[in-house]
Phi, psi and omega in degrees: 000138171291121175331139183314309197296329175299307177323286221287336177287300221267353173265333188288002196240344173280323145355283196301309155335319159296320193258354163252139196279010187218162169301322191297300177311313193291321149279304155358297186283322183268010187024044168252194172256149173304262185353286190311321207290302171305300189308345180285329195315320218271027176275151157285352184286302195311317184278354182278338173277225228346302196276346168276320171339329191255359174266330161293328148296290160343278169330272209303293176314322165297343213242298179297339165285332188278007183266001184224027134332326172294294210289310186296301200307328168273316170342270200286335132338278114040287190290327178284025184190083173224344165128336183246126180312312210270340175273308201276006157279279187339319208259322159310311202276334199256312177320302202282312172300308197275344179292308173302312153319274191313343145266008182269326221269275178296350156301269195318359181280312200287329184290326184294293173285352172286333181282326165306295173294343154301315180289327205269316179277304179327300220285317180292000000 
């Protein structure tokens, strides 16, 4: 088991691995050596706290875009009759891209649990 003081160094350099664009940096801000930093990268534990740390980030970003998705959205409503040719094409074509994401998005939703339940009567 790891010692407090190690825990505590490796959640401050996983921190810093969010908030920094580099190893070098993060360690630096995490106060190890760029080595140490790496070498905790290469534990499968470690990397395994980094990667939800960065799914917990991720999440929290996603939750703030779906809180202004309304708002983007009149936006671009808005713009398609707002008078300059060159905006309400842009806003058309971004309407139109995000119509096309968002059902490929609920396709591939569906193909996933039906490919679950698939899974789920083999198994039974």
């Amino acid at each position: 088991m790891k010692g407090g003081k190690r825990l505590r160094r490796e959640e401050q350099a996983l921190l810093a691995l969010l908030a920094e664009p580099t190893v070098e940096a993060a360690a630096k801000a995490a106060g190890v050596s760029p080595v140490t930093l790496w070498r905790w990268l290469q534990h499968p534990d470690f990397q395994e706290r980094y990667r939800e740390a960065r799914r917990r980030v991720l999440e929290h970003a996603i939750a703030v875009l779906q809180q202004v998705a309304g708002e983007a959205a009149a936006t671009l409503r808005r713009n398609l009759v707002c008078g300059t040719p060159s905006v309400e094409v842009r806003a058309a074509l971004g309407i139109l891209d995000q119509a096309v994401k968002g059902t490929e998005l609920l396709d591939l939703e569906q193909r996933v649990l039906a490919l679950e339940t698939q899974r789920k009567e083999v198994r039974q």
